[in-house]
C-alpha positions in Angstrom: 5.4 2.1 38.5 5.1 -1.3 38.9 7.8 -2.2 36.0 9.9 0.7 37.0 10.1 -1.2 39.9 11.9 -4.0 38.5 14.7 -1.9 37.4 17.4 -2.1 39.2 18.5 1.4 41.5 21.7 2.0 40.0 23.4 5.3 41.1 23.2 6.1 37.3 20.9 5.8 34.3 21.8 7.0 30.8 19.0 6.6 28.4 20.3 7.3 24.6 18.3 7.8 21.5 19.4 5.8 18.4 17.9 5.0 15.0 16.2 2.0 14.1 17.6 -1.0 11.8 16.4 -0.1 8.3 17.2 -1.8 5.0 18.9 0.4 2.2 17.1 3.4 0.9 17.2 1.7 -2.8 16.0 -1.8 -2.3 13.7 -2.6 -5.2 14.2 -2.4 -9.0 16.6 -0.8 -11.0 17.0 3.0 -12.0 18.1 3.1 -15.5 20.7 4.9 -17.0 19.7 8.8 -17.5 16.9 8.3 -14.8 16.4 10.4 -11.9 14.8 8.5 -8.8 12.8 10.8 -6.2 11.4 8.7 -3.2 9.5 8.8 0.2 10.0 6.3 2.7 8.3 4.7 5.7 10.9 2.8 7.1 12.1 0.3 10.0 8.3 0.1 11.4 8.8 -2.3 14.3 6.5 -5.0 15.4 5.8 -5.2 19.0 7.9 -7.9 20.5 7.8 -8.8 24.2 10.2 -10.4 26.0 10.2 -11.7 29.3 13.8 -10.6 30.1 13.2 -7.2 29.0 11.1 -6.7 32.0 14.0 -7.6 34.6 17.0 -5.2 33.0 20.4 -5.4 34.9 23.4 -3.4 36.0 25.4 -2.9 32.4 22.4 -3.7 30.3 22.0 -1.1 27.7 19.2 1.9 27.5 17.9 3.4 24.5 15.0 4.5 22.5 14.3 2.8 19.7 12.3 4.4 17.0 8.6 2.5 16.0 8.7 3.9 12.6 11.5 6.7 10.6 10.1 8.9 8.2 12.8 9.7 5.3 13.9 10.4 1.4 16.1 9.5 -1.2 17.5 11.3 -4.1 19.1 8.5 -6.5 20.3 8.8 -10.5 21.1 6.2 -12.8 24.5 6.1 -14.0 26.5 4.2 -17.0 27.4 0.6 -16.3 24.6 -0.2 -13.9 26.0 2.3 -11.5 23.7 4.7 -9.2 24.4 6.9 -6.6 22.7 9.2 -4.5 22.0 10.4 -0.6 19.4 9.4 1.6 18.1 11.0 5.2 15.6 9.1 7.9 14.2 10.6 10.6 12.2 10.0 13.9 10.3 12.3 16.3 11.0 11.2 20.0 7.2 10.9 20.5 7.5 7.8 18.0 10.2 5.9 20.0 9.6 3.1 22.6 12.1 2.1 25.6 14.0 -1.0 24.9 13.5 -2.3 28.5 11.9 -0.7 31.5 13.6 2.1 34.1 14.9 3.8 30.8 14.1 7.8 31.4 12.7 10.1 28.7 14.7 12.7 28.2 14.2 16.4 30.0 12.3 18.9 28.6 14.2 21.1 26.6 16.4 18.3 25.4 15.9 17.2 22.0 15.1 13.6 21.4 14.7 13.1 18.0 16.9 11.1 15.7 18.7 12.4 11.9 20.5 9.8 10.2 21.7 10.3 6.7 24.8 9.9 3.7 25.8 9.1 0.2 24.5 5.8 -1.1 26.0 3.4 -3.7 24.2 0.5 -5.8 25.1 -1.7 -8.6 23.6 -3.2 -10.8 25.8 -6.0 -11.8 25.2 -7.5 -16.0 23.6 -10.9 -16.4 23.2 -12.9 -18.8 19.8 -14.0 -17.8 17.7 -11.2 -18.9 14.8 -11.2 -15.8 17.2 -12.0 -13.5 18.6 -8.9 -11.1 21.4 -9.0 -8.7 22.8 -5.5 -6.8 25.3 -4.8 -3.9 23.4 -1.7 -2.2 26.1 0.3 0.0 24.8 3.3 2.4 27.5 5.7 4.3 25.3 7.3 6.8 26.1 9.5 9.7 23.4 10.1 13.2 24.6 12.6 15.7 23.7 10.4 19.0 22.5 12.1 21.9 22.1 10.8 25.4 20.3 12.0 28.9 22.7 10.9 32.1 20.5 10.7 35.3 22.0 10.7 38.8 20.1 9.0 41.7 19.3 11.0 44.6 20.4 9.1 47.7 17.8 10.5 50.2 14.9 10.6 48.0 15.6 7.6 45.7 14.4 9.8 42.4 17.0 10.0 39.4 17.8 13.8 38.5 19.1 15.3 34.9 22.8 15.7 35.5 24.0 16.2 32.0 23.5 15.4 28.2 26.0 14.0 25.3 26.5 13.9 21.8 28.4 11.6 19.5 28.9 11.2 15.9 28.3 8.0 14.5 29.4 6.3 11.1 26.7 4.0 10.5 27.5 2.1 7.4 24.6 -0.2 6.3 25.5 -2.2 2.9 23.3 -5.5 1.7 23.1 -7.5 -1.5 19.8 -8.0 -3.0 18.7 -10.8 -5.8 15.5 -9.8 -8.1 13.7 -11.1 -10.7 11.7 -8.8 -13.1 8.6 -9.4 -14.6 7.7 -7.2 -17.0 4.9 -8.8 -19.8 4.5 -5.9 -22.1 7.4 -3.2 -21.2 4.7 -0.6 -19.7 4.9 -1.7 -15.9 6.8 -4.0 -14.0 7.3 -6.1 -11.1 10.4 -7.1 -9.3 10.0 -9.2 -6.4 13.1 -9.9 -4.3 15.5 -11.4 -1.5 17.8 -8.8 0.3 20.1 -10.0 3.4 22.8 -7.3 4.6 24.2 -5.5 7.8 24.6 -2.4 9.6 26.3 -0.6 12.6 23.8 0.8 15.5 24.8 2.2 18.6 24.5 0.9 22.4 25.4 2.5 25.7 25.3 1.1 29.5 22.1 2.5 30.5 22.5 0.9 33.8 25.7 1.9 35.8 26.5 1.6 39.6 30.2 3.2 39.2 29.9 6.6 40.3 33.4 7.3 39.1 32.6 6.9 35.1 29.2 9.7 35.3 31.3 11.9 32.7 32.8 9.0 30.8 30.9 8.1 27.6 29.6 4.8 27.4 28.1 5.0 23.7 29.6 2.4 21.4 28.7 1.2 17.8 27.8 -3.0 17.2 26.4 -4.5 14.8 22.8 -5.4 13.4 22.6 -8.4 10.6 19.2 -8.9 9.0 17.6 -10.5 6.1 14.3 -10.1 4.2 12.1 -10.1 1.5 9.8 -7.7 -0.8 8.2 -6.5 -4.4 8.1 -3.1 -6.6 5.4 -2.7 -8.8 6.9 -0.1 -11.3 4.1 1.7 -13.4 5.8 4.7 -16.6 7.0 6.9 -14.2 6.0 5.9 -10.7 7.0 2.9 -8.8 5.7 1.5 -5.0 7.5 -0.6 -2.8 6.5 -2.6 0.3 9.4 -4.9 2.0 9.6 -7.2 5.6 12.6 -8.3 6.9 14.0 -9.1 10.6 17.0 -8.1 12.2 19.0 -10.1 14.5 20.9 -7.4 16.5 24.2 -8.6 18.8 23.6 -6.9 22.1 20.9 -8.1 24.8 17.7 -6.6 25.4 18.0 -4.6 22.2 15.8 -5.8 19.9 14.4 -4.2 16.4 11.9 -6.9 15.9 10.7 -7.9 13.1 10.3 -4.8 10.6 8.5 -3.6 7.4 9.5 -0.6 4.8 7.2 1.1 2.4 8.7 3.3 -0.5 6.6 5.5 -3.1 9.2 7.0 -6.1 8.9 9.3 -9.0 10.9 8.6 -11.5 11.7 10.9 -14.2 14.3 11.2 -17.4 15.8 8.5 -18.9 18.3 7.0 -21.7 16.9 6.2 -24.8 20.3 4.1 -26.4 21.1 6.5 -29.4 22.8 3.8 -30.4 24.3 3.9 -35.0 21.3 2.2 -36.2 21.5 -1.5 -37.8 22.6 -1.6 -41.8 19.6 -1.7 -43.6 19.4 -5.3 -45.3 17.4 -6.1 -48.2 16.8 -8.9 -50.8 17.9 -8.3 -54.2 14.6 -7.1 -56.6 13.8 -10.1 -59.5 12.4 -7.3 -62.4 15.1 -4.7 -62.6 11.8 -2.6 -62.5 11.3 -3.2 -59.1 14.6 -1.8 -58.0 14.2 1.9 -55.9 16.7 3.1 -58.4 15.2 2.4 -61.9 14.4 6.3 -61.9 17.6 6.8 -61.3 18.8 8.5 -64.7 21.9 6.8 -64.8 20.3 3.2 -64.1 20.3 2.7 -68.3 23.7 4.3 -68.2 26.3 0.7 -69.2 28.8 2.7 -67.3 26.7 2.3 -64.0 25.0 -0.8 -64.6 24.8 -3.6 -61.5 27.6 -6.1 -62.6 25.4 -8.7 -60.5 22.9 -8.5 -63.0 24.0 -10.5 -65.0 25.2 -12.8 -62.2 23.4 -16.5 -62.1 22.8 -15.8 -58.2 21.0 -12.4 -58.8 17.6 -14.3 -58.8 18.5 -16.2 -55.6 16.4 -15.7 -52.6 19.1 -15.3 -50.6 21.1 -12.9 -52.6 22.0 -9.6 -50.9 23.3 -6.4 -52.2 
């Protein structure tokens, strides 16, 4: 009660659920050509940050709900040329999501809180020359259907009533690059630990509004989120674990993701083997005609099939070749 109290009585409060600032679904190593990557993520859990100006929230100042943790999955193959694509989904319950500032209102019962974000996601792969080093542009079209709870204030009790609820569709694009280097001693497991620094698009409202005359105007609105990080894979046959930190630095005051982590657990399953023509078989020239594979060969005596090289001075040189 006491912190409510520092909000300020505006004659409306909208309080909007949106979903946290997560790194791209396929940070991490590569999936090979043929391979088909199946994964579970825990992402975007959010360290507890406290600010002092979050306490003391403003007329205009934004309110939302901001996930602690997204649960989600990934569905990812491995194309020629470095290439993969696949679709991703992340989602969070509105019993795991925290207030940005205080005076923001849960929403009603009956109102659905929770927050759905997926799309198609790109990543390449791009060729090297240095054979441990990695370098990939990760791309992420993702859509969340944002929903928000408008509150009027009641001018003879002072309490905030449910007036009415809106949703929105939201592009939220997230796309990073990400630099790797593999380890990999003896080709049976694998570790890749990495840099990734990218952006995405969230959403804000004005959770906080003393103008009577905008209660059915929408005040959702997308900004943007940059962040930068670090992480590993440990990559085993055919499973692989992840475990990444990074911190975002969002645009808007008194929204803040804090400083995050991601965990990722994959099955991976298929795979290229190269069918490529096999090398020409290369072989030194035998010293005893006797040693030759084709002295059973019934025409071997034959003059009419007899190795002109034979009789060559070179024939007995070590580096002679057929």
């Amino acid at each position: 009660l006491a912190a409510s109290a520092c909000a300020p009585e505006t004659v409306i409060r909208r309080s909007a659920a949106i979903p946290g600032a997560s790194l791209p679904a396929r940070v991490g190593g590569e999936t090979h050509r043929g391979e088909v990557r199946i994964s579970g993520h825990v992402n975007a859990v959010r360290g507890d940050q406290v600010e002092l100006e979050a306490l003391f929230p403003e007329e205009g100042d934004p309110g939302v709900f901001i996930p602690d943790f997204e649960l989600g999955g990934s569905l990812y193959f491995g194309l020629p040329r470095g290439f993969e694509i696949g679709a991703q989904v992340l989602y969070a319950s509105g019993e795991w999501q925290t207030p940005n500032t205080v005076g923001v209102l849960r929403f009603p019962r009956g109102l659905n809180q929770d927050v759905l974000l997926g799309g198609v996601g790109f990543r390449w792969n791009l060729p090297l020359r240095h054979p441990e080093l990695r370098l990939s542009i990760l791309t992420e079209l993702n859509f969340s259907n944002i929903r928000e709870a408008v509150f009027v204030r009641d001018g003879d009790t002072g309490e905030y009533g449910f007036d009415h609820a809106e949703e929105e569709l939201f592009f939220l694009p997230n796309a990073a690059i990400q630099a790797g280097w593999e380890i990999s001693p003896d080709g049976t497991w694998s570790l890749t630990p990495y840099l990734v620094i990218g952006g995405q698009r969230s959403v804000t409202n004005v959770g906080f509004d003393n103008n009577l005359a905008s209660l059915d105007d929408s005040t959702l609105e997308g900004f943007g989120v940059f962040y930068f990080g670090l992480g590993a894979e440990m990559r085993y046959d055919m499973f692989a674990f992840g475990a990444s930190f990074y911190y975002p630095v969002d645009s808007v005051e008194l929204i803040d993701f804090g400083p995050s982590l991601a965990f990722t657990m994959s099955g991976i399953f298929g795979g290229w083997d190269g069918d490529r023509a096999p090398e020409p078989r290369r072989y030194r020239a035998p010293r005893d005609r006797r040693d030759d594979p084709r002295y059973d060969d019934p025409r071997y005596d034959d003059p009419r099939y007899e190795d002109p090289g034979y009789d060559d001075p070179g024939y007995d040189d070590p580096g002679y070749r057929l």
